[in-house]
N, C-alpha and C positions, 0 to 999 in steps of 0.2 A: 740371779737365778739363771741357770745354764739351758740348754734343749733337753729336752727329753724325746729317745727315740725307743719306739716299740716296735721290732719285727712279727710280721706274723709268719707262720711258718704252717705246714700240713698237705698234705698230698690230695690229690685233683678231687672237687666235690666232697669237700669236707664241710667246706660253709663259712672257707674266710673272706670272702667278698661279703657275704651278709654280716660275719660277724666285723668287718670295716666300714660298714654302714652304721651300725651298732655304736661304734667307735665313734665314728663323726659325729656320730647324736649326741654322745656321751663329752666330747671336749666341743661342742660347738660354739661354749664361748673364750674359746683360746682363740690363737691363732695357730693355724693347722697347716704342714704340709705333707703330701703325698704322694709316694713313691708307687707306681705299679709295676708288678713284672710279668709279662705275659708269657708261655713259651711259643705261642702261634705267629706267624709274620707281622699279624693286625692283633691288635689290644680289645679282648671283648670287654672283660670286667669296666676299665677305668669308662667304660659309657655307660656306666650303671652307675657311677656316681656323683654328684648332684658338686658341681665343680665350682658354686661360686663363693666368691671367696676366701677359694681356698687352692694353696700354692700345689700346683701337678707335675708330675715329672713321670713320663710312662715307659718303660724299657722292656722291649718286644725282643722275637726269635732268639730266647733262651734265656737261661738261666742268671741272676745275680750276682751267684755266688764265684760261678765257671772263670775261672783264668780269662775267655774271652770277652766276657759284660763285667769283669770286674771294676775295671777303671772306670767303665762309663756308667759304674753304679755310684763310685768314690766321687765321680765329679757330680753325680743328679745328687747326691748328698750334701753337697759343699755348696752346691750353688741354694737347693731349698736351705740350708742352714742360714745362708746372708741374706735370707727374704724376712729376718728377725721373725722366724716362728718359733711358738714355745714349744711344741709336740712334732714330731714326724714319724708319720705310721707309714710304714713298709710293708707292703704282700708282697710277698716272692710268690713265686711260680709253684705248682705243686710238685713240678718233677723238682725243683732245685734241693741241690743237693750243700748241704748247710755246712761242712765240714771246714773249710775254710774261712767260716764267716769271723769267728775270732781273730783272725790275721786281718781280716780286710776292717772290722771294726779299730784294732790297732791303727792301721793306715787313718785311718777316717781321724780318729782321736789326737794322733800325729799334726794333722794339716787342720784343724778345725779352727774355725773363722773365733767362736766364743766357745765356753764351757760345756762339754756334756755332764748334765747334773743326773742322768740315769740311764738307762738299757734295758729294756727288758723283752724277753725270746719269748712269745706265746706260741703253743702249738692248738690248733684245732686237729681233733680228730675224728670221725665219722664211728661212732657204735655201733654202729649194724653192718660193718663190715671191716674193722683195723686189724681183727685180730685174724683175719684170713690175708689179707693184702701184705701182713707184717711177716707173713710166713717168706714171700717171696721178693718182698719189694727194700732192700737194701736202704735207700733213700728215705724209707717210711722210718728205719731204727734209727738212724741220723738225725729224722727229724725230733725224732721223740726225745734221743740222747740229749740233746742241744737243748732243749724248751725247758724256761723256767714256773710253766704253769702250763698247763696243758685241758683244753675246752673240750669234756668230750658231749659232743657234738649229736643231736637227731636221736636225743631217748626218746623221746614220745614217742616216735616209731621205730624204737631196738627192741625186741624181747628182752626178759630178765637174763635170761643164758647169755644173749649177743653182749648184753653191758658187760657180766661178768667174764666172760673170755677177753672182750677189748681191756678191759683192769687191767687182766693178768697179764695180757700183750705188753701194756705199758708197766707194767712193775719190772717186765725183765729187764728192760732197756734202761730206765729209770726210777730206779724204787724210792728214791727220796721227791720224785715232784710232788709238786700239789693237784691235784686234779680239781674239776670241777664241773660236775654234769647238768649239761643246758639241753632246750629247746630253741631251735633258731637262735640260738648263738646269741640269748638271753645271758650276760652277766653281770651281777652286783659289781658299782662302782668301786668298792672297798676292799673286794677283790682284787682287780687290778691295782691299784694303788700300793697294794699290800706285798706285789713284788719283789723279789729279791733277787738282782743277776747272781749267777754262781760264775766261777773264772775258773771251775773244774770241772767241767760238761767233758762228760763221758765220748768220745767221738773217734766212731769208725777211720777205718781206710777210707782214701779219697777216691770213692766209683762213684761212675755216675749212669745213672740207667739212661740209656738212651734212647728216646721214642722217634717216631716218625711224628711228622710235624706235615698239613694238608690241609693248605683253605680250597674251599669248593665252594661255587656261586652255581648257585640251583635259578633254571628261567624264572623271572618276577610275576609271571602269571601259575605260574603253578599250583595243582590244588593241595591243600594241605594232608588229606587223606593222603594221596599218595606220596606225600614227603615222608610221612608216618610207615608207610609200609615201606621205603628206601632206607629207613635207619633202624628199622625192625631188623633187616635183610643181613645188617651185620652188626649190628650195637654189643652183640657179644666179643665179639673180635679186635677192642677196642677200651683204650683208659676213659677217654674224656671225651664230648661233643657238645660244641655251644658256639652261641653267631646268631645273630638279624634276621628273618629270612622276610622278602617280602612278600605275600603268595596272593593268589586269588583273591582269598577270604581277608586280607589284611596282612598288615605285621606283627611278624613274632619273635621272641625269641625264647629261643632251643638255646635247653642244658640240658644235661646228661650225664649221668655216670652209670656204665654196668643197666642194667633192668630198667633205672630209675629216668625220666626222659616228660621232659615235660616242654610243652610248647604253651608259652604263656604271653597274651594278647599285650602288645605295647604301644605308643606312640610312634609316629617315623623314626626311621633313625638313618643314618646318612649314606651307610653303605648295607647293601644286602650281601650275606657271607655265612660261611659256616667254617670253623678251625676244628679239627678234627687230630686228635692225641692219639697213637697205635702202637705197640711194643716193636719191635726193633725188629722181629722173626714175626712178624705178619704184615707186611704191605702192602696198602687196602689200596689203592690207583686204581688199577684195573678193576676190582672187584668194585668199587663206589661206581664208575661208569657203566659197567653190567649190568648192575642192578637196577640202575637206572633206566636203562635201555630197555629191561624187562617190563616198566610202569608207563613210559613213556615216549613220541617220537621224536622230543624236543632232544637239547644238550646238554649236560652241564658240564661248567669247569674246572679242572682239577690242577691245582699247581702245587 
């Protein structure tokens, strides 16, 4: 029996880190390796995931799939490959742009240590907001085109209209997927299994949306109220926000996407930080210290 590798694929706050939790539940008695792709300088996800015994490989400040982290995606593969795992789950980045990933799967298939016995492209997609994001976000059709099953993702809280507009989003790009609508990135094992790669995924020009990229370390005494009105001040401005923060009241960590922002109580964690995701024609620098300045006489920093 050869490796089996599943990428997961879907644009920022969709639910693939939860639904690669999901996963690890689901092959826990394999043996498992994992790939993360972050696009912030530091790796939020892969501290969300419960690492032992099982083979990590984490590749930060961009994208997978990009000419630039491509090699050092081919070698994180080759190398989890000779740790004799049966499965290896990949999260790419939400910005990455998936266009290239058959050429670099090629390479991979090329140099491989033993057999790849399958492939398969999962997309998660967020209901309650794809079929507006797909209007402008290039990367999102990409992903879509590409995915041989596609999770759509947070009905419990999509209206019936929001599911049905997300369908239709994804039928233009891909009318032959399988779809399959979860909560919390809830899916039957036979599902997955049930898999089939296509080697004629439909796939755009090679753009890539380019965001600004912004870790900020907020003072470790700070109160949480006002961390909540500093990302109030601009969370519209902005794809993604998530990071540790250590404040006053404790430890948290902050996700985000759009409206959606939740600060949720955790254990230590080793570094305090926030990575902050912003379109390319809005950069927040100046504007994230302002704001700050307006709540408070402390500093924070912005690199």
């Amino acid at each position: 029996m050869g490796v089996k590798i599943i990428i997961l694929t879907g644009f920022l706050g969709s639910g693939k880190t939860t639904f690669l939790k999901k996963l690890l539940e689901k092959y826990s008695h394999k043996k498992i390796g994992v790939i993360m792709n972050d696009f912030g300088k530091i790796g939020v996800d892969v501290e969300l995931i419960d690492r032992g015994g099982i083979k990590m490989a984490e590749i930060n400040s961009g994208s997978i799939f990009c000419s630039c982290k491509s090699d050092q995606f081919i070698k994180a593969m080759m190398e989890v490959i000779k740790e004799d795992v049966e499965t290896i789950l990949v999260e790419s980045s939400g910005l990455a742009n998936p266009s290239t990933l058959p050429k670099i799967l090629d390479i991979i298939k090329d140099k491989k240590g033993k057999d790849i016995e399958k492939i398969e492209i999962l997309g998660v997609m967020d209901a309650t907001n794809i079929y507006k994001l797909v209007q402008t976000v290039q990367i999102l059709k990409q992903q879509i085109a590409i995915s041989d099953l596609l999770i759509l993702n947070k009905c419990d809280i999509a209206t019936d209209k929001e599911k049905e507009k997300s369908l239709n989003a994804i039928r233009q790009y891909n009318d032959k997927v399988l779809i399959y609508e979860t909560s919390f990135a809830e899916i039957p094992d036979s599902i997955i299994e049930g898999v089939l790669h296509k080697n004629d995924s439909q796939i755009f020009e090679n753009q890539f949306t380019i965001a600004h990229n912004v870790l900020v370390r907020l003072p470790e005494d700070a109160e949480k109220e006002k961390v909540e009105k500093w990302v109030e001040s601009f969370k519209r401005k902005i794809y993604r926000i998530k990071g540790f923060l250590k404040l006053k009241e404790g430890w948290f960590y902050l996700d985000g996407v759009g409206e959606d922002i939740k600060f949720l109580p955790r254990k230590e964690n080793k570094e305090s930080f926030v990575v902050i995701l912003s379109p390319l024609e809005n950069p927040l620098k100046e504007t994230l210290v302002e704001e700050w300045c307006k709540l408070s006489d402390t500093k924070i920093v912005v690199e």
